[in-house]
N, C-alpha and C positions, 0 to 999 in steps of 0.2 A: 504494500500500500504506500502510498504518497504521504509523505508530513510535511508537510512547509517546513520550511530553517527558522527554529527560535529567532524572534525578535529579540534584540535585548533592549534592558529597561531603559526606559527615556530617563534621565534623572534631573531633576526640574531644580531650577534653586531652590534653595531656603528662603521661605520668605520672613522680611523681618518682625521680631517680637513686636506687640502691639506697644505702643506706647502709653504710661502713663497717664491720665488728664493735668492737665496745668490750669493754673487762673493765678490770679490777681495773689490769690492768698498764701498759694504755695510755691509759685515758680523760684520764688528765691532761695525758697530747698533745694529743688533741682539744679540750680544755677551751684550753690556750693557743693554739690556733689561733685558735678563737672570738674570743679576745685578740687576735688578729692579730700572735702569736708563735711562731717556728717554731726547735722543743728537738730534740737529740739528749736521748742519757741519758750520763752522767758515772759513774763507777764512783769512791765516797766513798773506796775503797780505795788503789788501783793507775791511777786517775785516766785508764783509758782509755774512749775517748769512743765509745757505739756508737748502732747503731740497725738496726731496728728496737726498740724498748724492750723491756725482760722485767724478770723481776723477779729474776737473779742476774747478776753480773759474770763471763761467758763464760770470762775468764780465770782472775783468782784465787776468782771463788766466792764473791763477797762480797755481803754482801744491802743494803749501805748502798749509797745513787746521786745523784749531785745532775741537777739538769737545767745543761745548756750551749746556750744561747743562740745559733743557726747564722747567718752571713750567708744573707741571699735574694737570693744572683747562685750561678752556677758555669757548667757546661758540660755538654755531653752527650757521655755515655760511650759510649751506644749509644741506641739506637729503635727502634721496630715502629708503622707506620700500621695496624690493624686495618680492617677492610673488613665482616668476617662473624665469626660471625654479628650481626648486628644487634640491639642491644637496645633499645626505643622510646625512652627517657630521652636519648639519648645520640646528637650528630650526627655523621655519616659523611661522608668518611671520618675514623679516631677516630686521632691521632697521641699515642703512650706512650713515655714518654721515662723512662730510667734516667739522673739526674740525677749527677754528681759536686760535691756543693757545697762552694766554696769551703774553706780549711783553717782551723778555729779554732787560737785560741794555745793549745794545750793540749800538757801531755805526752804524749810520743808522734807526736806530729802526724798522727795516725789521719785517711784520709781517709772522710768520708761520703759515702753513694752512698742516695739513694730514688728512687721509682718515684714518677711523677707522669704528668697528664694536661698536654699542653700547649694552650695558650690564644693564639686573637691572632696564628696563627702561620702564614707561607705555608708546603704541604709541601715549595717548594722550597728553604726557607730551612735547614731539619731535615738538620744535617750534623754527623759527628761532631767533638766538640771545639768548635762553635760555643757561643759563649757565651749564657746565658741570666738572668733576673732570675725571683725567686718572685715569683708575687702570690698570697697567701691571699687564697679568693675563697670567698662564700657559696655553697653548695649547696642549700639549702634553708632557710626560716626560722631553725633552731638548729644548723646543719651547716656548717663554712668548711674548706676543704682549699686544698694547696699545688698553683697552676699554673703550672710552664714558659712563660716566653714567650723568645722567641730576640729577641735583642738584634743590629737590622740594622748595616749599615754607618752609614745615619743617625741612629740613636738613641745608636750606641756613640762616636760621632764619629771614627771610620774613616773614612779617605777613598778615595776608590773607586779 
């Protein structure tokens, strides 16, 4: 019988990650990323430290904010490895880590918590309370975002 000759697979780019939404309120987050600096927002007022950013101080209502300056280590609060649905940009399986980062010296001592993708990472290593380091990492040409990586027994100089 006749088979046709295997076609081989067409392999299409990557297309790239979606981006972020920007406005008014946060692009100057994204803008010090680009920097390869990673800000809470600082309330000019009553000096509590939040984030995600906005543009009034949760508490007392204040419209004045400075930016605070975060260490890039902390620990994982919690996680979710996504599987499905699949989005082409993005390799599976996809580990999303809800990050607890370290405590700046601020009043209050407000602990920060974002949502990050992690990087570099075994899923077996993805445990809560395991310690991690940020790396802002390019996404695209003019796009850097903040990735989780889990700091092993070797890298943290723990010994086994």
């Amino acid at each position: 019988r006749f088979k046709p000759a295997a076609k081989a697979p067409i392999s299409k780019p990557r297309p790239a990650r979606p981006r972020p939404a920007t406005t008014h309120d946060n692009q100057w987050w994204f803008d010090a990323l680009n920097e390869g600096v990673l800000y809470a927002q600082g309330c000019g007022q009553c000096s509590l430290v939040r984030f995600p950013t906005g543009p009034m101080c949760p508490s007392c209502h204040s419209l004045k904010w400075t930016k605070v300056e975060m260490p890039l280590s902390g620990s994982i609060h919690s996680f979710v490895v996504a599987h499905y649905p699949q989005v082409p940009s993005f390799d599976y399986p996809l580990p999303i880590l809800l990050v607890d980062l370290d405590p700046v010296d601020a009043p209050g001592g407000e602990k920060i918590r974002m949502v990050m993708n992690s990087a570099d990472t075994d899923l077996e290593s993805l445990v809560i309370g395991a310690r991690v380091r940020i790396d802002i990492r390019s996404t695209d040409p003019d796009m850097k975002l903040p990735f989780a990586i889990v700091e092993t027994s070797s890298s943290n100089g723990a010994s086994a």
